[in-house]
C-alpha positions in Angstrom: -2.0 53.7 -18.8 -5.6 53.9 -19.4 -7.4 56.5 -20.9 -10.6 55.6 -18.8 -12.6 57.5 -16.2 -10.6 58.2 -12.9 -11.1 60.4 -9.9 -10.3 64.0 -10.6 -7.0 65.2 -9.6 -5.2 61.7 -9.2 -1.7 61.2 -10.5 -0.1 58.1 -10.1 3.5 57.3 -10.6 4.4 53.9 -13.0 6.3 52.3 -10.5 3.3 52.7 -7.2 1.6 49.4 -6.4 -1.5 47.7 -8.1 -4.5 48.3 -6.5 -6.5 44.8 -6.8 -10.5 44.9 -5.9 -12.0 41.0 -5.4 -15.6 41.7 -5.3 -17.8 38.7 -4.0 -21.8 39.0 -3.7 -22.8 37.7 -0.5 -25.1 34.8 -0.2 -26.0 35.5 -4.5 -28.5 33.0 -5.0 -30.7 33.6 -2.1 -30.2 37.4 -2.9 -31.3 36.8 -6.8 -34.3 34.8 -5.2 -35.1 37.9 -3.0 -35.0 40.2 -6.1 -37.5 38.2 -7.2 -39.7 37.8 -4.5 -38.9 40.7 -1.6 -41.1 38.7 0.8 -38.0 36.7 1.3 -35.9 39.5 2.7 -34.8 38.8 6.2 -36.0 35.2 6.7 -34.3 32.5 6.7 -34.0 31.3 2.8 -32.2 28.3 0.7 -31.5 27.2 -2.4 -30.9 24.0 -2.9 -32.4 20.7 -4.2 -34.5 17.6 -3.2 -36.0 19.4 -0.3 -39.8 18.5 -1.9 -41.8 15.2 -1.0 -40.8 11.9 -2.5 -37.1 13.4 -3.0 -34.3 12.1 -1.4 -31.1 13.3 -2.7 -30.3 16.6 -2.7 -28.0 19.5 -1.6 -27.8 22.7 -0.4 -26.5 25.5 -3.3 -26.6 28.5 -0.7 -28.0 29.6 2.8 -28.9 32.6 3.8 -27.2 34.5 6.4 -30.4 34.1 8.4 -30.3 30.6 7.8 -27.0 29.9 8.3 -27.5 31.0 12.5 -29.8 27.2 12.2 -26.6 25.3 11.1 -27.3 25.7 7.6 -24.4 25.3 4.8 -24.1 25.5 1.3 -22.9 21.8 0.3 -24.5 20.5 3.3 -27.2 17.3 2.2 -30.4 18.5 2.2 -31.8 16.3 4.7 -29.7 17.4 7.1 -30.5 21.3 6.6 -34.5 20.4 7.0 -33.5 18.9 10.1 -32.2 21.7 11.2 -34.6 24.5 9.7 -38.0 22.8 8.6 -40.0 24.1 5.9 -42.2 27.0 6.3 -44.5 25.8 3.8 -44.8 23.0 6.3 -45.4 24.8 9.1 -48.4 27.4 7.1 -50.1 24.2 6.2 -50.3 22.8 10.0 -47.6 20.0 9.8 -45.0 21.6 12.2 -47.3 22.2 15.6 -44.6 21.3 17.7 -42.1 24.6 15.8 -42.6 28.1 16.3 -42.8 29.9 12.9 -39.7 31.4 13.2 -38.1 28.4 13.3 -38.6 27.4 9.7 -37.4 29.2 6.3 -38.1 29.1 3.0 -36.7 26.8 0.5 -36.4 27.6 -3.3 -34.8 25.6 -6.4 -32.2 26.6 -8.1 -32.4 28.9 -10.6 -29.2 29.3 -12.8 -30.7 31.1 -15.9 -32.3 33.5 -13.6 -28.8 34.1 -11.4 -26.8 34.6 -14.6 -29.6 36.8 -16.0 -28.9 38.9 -12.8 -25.5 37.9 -12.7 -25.3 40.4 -16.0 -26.0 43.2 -14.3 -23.5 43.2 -11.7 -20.4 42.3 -14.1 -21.6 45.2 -16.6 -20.9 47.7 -13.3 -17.7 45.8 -12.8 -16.4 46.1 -16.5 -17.4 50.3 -16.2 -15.7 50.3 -13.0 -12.4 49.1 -13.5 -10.3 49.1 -17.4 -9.2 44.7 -16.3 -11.9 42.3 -15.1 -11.3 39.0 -14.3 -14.5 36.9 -13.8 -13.7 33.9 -11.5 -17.4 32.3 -11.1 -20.9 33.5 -11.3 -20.6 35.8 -8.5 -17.4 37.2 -7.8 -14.3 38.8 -10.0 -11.0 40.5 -9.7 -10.9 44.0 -10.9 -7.4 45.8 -11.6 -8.2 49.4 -11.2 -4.4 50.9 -10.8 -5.4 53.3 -13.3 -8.9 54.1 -11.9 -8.0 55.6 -8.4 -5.2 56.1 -5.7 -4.6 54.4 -2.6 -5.8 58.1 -0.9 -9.3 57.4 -2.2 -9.6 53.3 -2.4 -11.7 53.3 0.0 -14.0 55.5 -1.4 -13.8 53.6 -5.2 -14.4 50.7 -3.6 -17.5 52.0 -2.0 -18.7 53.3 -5.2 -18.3 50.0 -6.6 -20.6 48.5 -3.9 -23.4 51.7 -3.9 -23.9 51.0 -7.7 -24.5 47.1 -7.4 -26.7 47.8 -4.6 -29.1 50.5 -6.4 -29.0 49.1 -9.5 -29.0 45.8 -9.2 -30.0 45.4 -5.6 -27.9 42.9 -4.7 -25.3 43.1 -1.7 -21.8 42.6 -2.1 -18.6 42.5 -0.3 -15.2 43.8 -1.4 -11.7 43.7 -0.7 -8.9 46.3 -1.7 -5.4 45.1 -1.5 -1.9 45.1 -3.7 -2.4 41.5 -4.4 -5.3 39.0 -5.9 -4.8 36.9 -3.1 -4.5 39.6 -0.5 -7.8 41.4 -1.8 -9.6 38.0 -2.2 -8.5 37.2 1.8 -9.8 41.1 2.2 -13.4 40.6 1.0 -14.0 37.7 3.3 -12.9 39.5 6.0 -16.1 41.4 6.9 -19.0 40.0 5.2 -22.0 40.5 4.7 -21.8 43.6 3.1 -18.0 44.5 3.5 -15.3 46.6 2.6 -11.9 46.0 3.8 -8.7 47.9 2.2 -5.1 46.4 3.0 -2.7 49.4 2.0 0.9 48.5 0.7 2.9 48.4 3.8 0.0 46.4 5.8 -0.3 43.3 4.0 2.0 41.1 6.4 0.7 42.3 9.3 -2.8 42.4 7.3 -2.2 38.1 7.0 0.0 37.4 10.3 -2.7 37.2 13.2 -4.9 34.9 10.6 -5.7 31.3 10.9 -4.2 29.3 8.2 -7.7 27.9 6.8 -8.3 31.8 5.8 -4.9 31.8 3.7 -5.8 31.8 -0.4 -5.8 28.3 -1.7 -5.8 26.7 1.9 -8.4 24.0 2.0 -9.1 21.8 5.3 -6.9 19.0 4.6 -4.1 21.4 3.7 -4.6 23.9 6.9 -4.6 20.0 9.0 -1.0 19.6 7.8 0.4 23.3 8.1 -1.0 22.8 11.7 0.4 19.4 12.4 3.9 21.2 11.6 2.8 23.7 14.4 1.7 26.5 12.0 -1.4 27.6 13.2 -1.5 31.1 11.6 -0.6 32.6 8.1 2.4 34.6 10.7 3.6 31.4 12.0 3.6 30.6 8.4 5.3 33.4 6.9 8.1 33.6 9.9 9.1 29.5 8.7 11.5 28.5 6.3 10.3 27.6 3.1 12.7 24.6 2.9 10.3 22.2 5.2 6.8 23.6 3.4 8.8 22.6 -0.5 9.5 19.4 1.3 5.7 18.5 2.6 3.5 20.3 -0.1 6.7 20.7 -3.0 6.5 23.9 -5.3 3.0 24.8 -3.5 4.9 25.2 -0.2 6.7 27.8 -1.7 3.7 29.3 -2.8 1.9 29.4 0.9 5.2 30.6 2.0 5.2 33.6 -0.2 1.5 33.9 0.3 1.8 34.5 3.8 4.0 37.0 3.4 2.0 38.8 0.9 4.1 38.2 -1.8 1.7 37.8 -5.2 3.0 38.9 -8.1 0.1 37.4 -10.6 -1.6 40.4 -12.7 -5.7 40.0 -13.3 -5.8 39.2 -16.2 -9.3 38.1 -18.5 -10.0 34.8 -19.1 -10.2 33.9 -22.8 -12.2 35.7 -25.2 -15.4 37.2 -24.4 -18.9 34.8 -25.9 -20.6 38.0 -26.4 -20.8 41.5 -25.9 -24.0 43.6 -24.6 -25.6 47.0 -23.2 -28.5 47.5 -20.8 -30.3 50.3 -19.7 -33.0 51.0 -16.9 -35.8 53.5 -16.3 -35.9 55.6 -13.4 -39.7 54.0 -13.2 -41.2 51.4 -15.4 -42.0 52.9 -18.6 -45.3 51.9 -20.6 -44.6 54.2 -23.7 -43.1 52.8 -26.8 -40.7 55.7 -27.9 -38.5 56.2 -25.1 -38.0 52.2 -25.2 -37.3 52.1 -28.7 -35.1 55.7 -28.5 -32.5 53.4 -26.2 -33.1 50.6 -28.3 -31.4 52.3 -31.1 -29.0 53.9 -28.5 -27.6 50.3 -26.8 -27.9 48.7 -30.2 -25.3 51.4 -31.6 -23.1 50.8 -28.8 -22.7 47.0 -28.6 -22.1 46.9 -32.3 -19.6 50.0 -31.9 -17.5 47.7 -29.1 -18.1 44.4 -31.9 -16.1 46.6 -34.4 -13.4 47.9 -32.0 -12.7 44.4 -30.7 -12.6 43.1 -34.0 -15.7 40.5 -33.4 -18.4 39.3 -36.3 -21.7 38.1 -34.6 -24.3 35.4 -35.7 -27.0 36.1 -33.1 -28.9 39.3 -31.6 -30.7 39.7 -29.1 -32.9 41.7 -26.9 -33.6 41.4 -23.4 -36.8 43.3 -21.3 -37.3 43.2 -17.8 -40.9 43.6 -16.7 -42.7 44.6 -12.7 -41.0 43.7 -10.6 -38.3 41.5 -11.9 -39.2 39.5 -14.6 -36.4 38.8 -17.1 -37.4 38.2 -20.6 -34.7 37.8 -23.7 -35.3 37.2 -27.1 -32.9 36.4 -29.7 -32.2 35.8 -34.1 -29.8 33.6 -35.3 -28.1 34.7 -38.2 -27.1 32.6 -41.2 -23.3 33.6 -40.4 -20.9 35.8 -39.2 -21.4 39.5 -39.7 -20.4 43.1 -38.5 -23.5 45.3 -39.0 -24.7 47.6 -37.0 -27.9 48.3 -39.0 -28.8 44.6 -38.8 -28.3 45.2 -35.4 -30.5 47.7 -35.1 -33.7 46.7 -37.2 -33.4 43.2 -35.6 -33.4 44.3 -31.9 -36.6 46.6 -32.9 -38.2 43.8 -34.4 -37.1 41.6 -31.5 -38.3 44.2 -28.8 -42.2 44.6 -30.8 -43.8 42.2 -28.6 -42.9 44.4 -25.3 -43.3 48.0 -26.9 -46.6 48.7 -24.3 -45.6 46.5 -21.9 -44.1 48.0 -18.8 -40.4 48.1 -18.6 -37.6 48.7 -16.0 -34.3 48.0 -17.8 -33.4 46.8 -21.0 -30.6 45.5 -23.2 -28.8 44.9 -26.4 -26.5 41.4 -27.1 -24.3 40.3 -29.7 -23.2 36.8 -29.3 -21.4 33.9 -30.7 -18.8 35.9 -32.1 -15.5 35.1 -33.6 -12.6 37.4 -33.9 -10.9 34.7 -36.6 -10.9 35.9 -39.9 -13.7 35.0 -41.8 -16.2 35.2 -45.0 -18.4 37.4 -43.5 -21.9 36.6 -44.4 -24.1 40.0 -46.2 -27.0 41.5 -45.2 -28.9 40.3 -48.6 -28.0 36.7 -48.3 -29.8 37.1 -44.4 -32.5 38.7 -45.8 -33.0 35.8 -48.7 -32.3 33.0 -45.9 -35.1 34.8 -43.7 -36.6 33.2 -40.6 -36.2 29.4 -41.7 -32.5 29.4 -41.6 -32.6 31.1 -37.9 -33.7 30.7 -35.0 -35.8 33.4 -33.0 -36.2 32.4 -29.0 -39.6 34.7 -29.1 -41.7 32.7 -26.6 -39.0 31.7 -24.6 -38.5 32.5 -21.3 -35.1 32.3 -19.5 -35.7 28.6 -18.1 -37.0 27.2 -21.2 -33.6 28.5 -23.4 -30.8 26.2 -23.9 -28.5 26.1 -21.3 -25.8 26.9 -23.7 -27.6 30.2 -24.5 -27.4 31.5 -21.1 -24.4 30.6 -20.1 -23.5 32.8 -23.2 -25.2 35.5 -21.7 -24.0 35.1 -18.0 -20.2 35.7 -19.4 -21.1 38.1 -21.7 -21.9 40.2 -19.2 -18.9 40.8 -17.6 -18.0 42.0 -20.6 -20.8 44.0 -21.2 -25.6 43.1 -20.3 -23.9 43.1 -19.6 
């Protein structure tokens, strides 16, 4: 049982049913692109590459919802999506008389420093939301929150969930509630953009039964081609078979769709691995220009990441700041540290002297990382023999912004988060 945060006056019983959230953000690129410029919002918008002049290979990442009503895919060859939605960079500089403005979007590259940066945010709600997180991909995650809330009031959780990604984060996302992972993750598709769909214990089968079989979990198009050539058409048809002819076609994964359709799932969320880093982040109610109140929860976020370091057991060898400026500019600076230590003082006086550069700057949320940790026993390097190596035997990213980092930096920071700037 956890001794985290749950709604006041719930009791639950040991033996009542898991309640599994799958949250997915809808459309997450082209909604990080939108944080970033809000002129985007509404209009057609993708992400993708080799959609400028002289490029011929390319693909589409995402499409907007907007774009998407054009024939717009993600995985779809770029070509074929300007076909279909021209340019409106085109069209503003006189190359599309024949089009009606409205019948272009905008394009943008991708971004994947920027997404994981934003990424962050959204998995540090997750992790305060739910006591087991499981991070599946960049933008969606399986949250076990038994022990967080009752079936009564799912719906409201869940909603909770949502509200804080929204106004915090402002991106969108869509959720599922269900007993199972593969239940809730059938859930959140259900009703998207911007969904919430709760399948109670007792409604899963019927939940499944009137669905086509491309919708079950794990059912890809040349999979749902052969459960139809054996006249399944839906998960019902699916769960009312015997198993003995799916084992025979698709062997122990037969079974699996079999008990799938039925809504039997007995796999428990579960983290993957060991977290690459752990983090805090804070944001103003408006951008703040002063330097004390930014260096007050500087000292605050710094206690608390090295706090969880030293409950989890994890040494660190690099710190790091991060400062996002009007309106969503995402800066982050880091130290490297000769080795691995477990100091929250150094943790401190290095995030100050990290943060200096943005002390009058206007901020709207900041943050406090420890990364490349190990939770293996180890010499742990000392304070004095950092302070002797000084700058030369680190490395400080001061300068850097998030596309010029190593890629191996913020993917660091993109899984940290769901742990914690997370």
């Amino acid at each position: 049982m956890s001794d985290g945060p749950r709604l006041p006056g719930v009791e639950r019983e040991d033996d009542e049913d898991r309640i599994v959230c799958h949250v997915d953000a809808d459309c997450f690129y082209a909604s990080c692109e939108r944080l970033r410029d809000p002129e985007l919002r509404g209009e057609p918008l993708v992400v993708g590459m080799g959609y400028e002049a002289g490029e011929t290979v390319g693909a589409v990442a995402t499409a907007s919802y907007e774009a998407r009503e054009f024939g717009v895919e993600s995985a779809q060859a770029i070509s074929t999506a300007l076909e279909r939605l021209p340019r409106r960079a085109a069209y503003e500089a006189g190359d599309l008389d024949d089009l009606e403005r409205a019948d272009t979007g905008y394009y943008r590259p991708v971004d994947m420093d920027y997404y994981e940066s934003v990424a962050v945010d959204v998995r540090e709600i997750l992790h305060d939301c739910a006591d087991v997180v499981r991070e599946v991909s960049i933008d969606e995650a399986y949250l076990d929150v038994t022990d967080r809330t009752a079936w009564e009031v799912a719906d409201g959780f869940a909603r909770h969930i949502k509200d804080r990604i929204r106004r915090e984060v402002g991106v969108t996302v869509s959720v599922g509630v269900a007993p199972t992972m593969s239940a809730a993750k059938i859930a959140s598709d259900f009703d998207k953009p911007d969904g919430l769909t709760v399948v109670e214990p007792g409604e899963v089968r019927d939940f499944l039964a009137p669905l086509e079989v491309d919708l079950l979990h794990g059912v890809g198009p040349v999979t749902a081609r052969e459960l139809r050539e054996m006249g399944l058409e839906t998960a019902g048809d699916v769960a009312a078979t015997e198993p003995v002819p799916l084992v025979e076609r698709f062997g122990e994964r037969g079974r699996e769709l079999y008990d799938r359709a039925r809504g039997e799932d007995d796999r428990r969320v579960e983290p993957k691995g060991d977290p690459k880093s752990f983090s805090r982040e804070s944001a103003f109610a408006e951008p703040v220009t002063e330097p004390s109140p930014k260096y007050e929860q500087i000292e605050t976020l710094a206690a608390a990441v090295a706090d969880r370091a030293q409950r989890e057991g994890a040494l660190y060898r690099t710190i790091g700041v991060k400062a996002v400026t009007p309106p969503y500019d995402i800066n982050t600076r880091e130290r490297s540290l000769p080795g691995p230590v477990d100091d929250p003082d150094l943790v401190d006086r290095i995030a100050r002297d990290l943060f200096t550069e943005f002390e009058t700057a206007p901020v709207r949320k900041l943050g406090v990382r420890v990364a490349n940790l190990e939770f293996a026993a180890t010499d742990q390097a000392s304070l004095e023999s950092w302070e002797r190596s000084g700058d030369a035997s680190g490395s400080d990213s001061a300068g850097e912004s998030p596309a010029e980092k190593p890629a191996s930096d913020d993917r660091s920071v993109g899984q940290s988060s769901l742990t914690d700037f997370s």
